[in-house]
N, C-alpha and C positions, 0 to 999 in steps of 0.2 A: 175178255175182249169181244168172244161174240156177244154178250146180252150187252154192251155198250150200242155196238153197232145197230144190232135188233133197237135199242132204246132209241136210237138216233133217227133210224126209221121212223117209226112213229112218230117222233117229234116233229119229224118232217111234213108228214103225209098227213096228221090226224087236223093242224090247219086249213089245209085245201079241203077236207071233208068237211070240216065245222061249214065252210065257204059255201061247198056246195049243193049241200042239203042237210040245213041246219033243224030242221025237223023229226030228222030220224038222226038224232047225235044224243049219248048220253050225255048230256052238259058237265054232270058231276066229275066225270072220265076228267074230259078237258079240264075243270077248273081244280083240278087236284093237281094235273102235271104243272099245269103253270103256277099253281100256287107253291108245290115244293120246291121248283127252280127257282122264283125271285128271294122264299126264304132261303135257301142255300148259299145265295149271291150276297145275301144281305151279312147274313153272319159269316161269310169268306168277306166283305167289304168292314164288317168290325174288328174283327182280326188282323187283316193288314192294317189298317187305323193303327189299331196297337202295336202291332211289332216294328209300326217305323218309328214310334217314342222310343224303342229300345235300342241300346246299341249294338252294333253290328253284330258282334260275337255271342249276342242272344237273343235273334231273329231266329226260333227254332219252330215254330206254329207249324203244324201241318199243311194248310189251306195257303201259307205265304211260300214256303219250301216250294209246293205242289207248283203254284203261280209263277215261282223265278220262272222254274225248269222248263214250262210249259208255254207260256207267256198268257198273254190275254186271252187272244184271238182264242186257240188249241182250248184252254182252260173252260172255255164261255161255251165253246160248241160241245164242249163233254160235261159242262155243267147240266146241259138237258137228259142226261143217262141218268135211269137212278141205279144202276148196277154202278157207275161212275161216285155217283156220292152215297154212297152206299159202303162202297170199297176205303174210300178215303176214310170215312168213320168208323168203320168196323175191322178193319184188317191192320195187323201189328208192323211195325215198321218195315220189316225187312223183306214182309211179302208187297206191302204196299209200293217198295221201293221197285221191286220186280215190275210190277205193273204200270209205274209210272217210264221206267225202261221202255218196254214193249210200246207204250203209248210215244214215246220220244220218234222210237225206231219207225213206227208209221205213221209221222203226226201228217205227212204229208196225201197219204192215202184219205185218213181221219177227215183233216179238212176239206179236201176236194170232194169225198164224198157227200159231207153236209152240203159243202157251197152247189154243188149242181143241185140239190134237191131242195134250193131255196128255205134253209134253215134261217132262221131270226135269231143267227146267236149274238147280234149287236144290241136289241131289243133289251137284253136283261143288264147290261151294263150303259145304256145310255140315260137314265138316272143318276147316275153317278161322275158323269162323263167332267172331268179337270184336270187343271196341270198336278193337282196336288197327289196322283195317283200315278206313282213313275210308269210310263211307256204306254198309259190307256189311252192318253190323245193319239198317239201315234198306232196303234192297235186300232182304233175307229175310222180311222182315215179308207176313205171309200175304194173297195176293188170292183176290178171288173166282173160284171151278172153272167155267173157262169149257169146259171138255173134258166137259161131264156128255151135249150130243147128239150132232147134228152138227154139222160144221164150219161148213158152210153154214148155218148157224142163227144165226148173229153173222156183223152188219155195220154198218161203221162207217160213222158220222157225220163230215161235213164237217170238225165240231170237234173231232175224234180220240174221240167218243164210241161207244160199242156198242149197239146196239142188236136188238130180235129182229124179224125178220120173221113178223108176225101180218096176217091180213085177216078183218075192216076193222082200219083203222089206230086203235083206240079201246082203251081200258083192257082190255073184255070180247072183244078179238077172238082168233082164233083160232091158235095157232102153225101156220105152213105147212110141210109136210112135203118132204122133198127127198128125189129121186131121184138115184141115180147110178148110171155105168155108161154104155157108150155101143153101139147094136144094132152100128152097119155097120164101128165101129173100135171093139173092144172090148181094145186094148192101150191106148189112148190116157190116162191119166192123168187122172182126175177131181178136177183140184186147180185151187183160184184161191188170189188174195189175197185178204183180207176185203173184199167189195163195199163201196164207197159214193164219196164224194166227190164228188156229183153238182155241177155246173157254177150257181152261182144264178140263172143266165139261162138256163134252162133250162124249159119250162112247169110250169105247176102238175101235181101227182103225182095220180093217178087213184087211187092207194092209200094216201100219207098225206096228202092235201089239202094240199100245203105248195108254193110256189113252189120252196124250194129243199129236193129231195128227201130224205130220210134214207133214202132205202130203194135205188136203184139205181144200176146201173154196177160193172164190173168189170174188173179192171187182171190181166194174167198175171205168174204169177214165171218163165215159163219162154219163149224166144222161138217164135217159130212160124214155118214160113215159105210163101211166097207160092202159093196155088192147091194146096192141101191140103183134105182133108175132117179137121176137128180138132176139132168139139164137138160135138156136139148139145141142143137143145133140147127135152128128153122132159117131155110134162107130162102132164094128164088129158085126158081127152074129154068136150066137153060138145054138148047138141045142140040149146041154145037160145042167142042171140048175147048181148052182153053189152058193156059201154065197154071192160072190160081185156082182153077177148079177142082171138085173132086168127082170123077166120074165112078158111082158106086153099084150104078145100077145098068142093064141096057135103056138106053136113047135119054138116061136122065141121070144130070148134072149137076153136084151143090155148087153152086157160084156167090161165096163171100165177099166177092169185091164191091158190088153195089148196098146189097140188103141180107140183114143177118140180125141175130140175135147176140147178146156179147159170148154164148162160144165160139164165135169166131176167129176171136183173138186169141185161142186156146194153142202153145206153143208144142212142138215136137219134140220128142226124147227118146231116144230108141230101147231104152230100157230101164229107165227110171220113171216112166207116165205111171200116171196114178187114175187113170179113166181108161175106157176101152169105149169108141164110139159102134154104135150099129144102128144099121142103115133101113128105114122106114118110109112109108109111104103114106099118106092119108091126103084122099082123092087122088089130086095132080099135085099135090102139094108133098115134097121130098124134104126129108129133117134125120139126123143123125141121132140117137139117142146114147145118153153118155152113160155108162154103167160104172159106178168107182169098183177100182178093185183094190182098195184099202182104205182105210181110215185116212182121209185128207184134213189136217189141223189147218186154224183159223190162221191164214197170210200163206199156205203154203201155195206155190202156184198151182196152177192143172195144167197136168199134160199128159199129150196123146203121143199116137204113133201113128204118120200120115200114112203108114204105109210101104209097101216095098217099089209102087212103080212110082210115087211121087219123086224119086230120089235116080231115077232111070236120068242119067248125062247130066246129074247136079252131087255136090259135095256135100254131104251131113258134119256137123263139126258138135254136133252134140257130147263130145266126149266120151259116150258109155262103152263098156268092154262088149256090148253087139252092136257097136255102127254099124248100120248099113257101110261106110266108107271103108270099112274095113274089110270087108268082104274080096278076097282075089278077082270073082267070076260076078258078072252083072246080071242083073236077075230081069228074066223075061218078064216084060209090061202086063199089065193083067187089067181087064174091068173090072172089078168087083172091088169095091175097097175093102182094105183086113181092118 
């Protein structure tokens, strides 16, 4: 799953480079990936041919099975991976079936990821485009251009919905701007899944008033591993306190609710987080740097610990055997964030 997502990347991104300075591009590069995607599509397009001559009970093709499961859409945007067609032709059924799982259980991740990043996965199947091809008319039927900001600008909802991250959480509030790029690891890749799926037992959200969040948490497409510096958390500066803020230092403030980078959306756990943030400075400029403290696998969320004074006259409902909520005696407010 990660070298799909990694593949998808590229697929994305290596476009708008041809675009923009097509002089320093190895041509070859490009005319390989595109040439192995339209063959793959071609002979996934003679394959179905044939197995709809056959009757039902012997429609068994790998690349037709793969197509039910998946449909068009899902199918086409993973046809650009070649870890993806790769996997299909080299791996024996029962692993392949594994993966085709895993790929079901995030097609929704899968796709939003491509769609914000203006992938072309209609491109390799509109050649082809008839009624004579159950469900691809209806599979090319036009959605909304979710590639118009950034990526980090859509995040879903529990119920597979999208949504924009604005503050306040109301009709007239504000789109929040995202930052990327990282100061102290600046090869490190600025990519997630689309935030959300927050847990309903989880407290009520400070930015959309809702018990069960629509706005945070964040899962990786990529693994990560244990006792690494691997994200950061760059936001604004502000220098008066606030409920969404994190005051970690004297007279300076992380304030997520305007401008941030997607560890923002990074969810609490009181003893189950898999990152430990620490707190840095570079000029006036305040960012959190996120240290894994285990091996984080590909879809697991991140999470942290805000903290012992974040939780001063509010509920934690995290579940873990050290709630903060569970604690008899309330813990004196502190600057310094842990």
């Amino acid at each position: 799953m990660s070298a799909i997502f990694h593949d998808l990347r590229d697929a994305c991104y290596f476009p708008k480079i041809v675009q923009g300075q097509p002089e320093q591009i190895d041509w070859s590069m490009y005319e390989n990936m595109s040439a192995c995607t339209l063959k793959f599509i071609a002979e996934v397009f003679a394959q179905v041919e044939q197995q709809l001559s056959l009757e039902q009970q012997n429609r068994t093709g790998k690349f037709f099975i793969a197509l039910g499961r998946l449909g068009w859409k899902l199918f086409a945007i993973c046809a650009h991976s070649r870890a993806f067609r790769t996997a299909i032709d080299a791996l024996n059924d029962t692993d392949w079936d594994s993966i085709l799982t895993l790929i079901d259980e995030e097609k929704r991740s899968i796709e939003i990821f491509a769609r914000s990043r203006d992938l072309d996965w209609r491109g390799i199947l509109l050649p082809y485009a008839g009624d004579q091809w159950p469900g691809l008319e209806e599979a090319l039927t036009p959605d909304i251009n979710l590639a118009t900001g950034h990526p980090h600008h859509i995040v879903q909802t529990e119920d597979g919905g999208l949504r924009q991250p604005v503050f306040p959480w109301t009709e007239d509030g504000e789109l929040q701007s995202s930052m990327h790029g990282n100061f102290l690891h600046p090869s490190f890749p600025d990519e997630t899944a689309p935030a959300g799926k927050r847990n309903e037992n989880f407290r009520k959200c400070f930015l959309c008033l809702k018990n069960t969040c629509e706005f945070n948490g964040v899962v990786m497409p990529k693994p990560l591993e244990s006792d690494i510096w691997s994200m950061e958390w760059t936001t604004q500066k502000r220098d008066e306190d606030g409920t969404t803020c994190y005051k970690y230092y004297p007279n300076i403030i992380v304030d997520p609710t305007r401008l941030g980078s997607w560890t923002r959306y990074s969810n609490h756990h009181c003893d189950q987080n898999n990152a430990r943030p620490i707190p840095a400075v570079v000029g006036d400029r305040p960012f959190l740097g996120f240290i894994t403290l285990r091996d984080i696998s590909v879809f697991e969320e991140v999470t942290i610990t805000y903290g012992p004074n974040y939780w001063i006259g509010r509920g934690c409902k995290c579940g873990g055997v050290k709630c903060v909520s569970l604690l008899k005696t309330q813990l004196d407010q502190i600057n310094v964030f842990i």
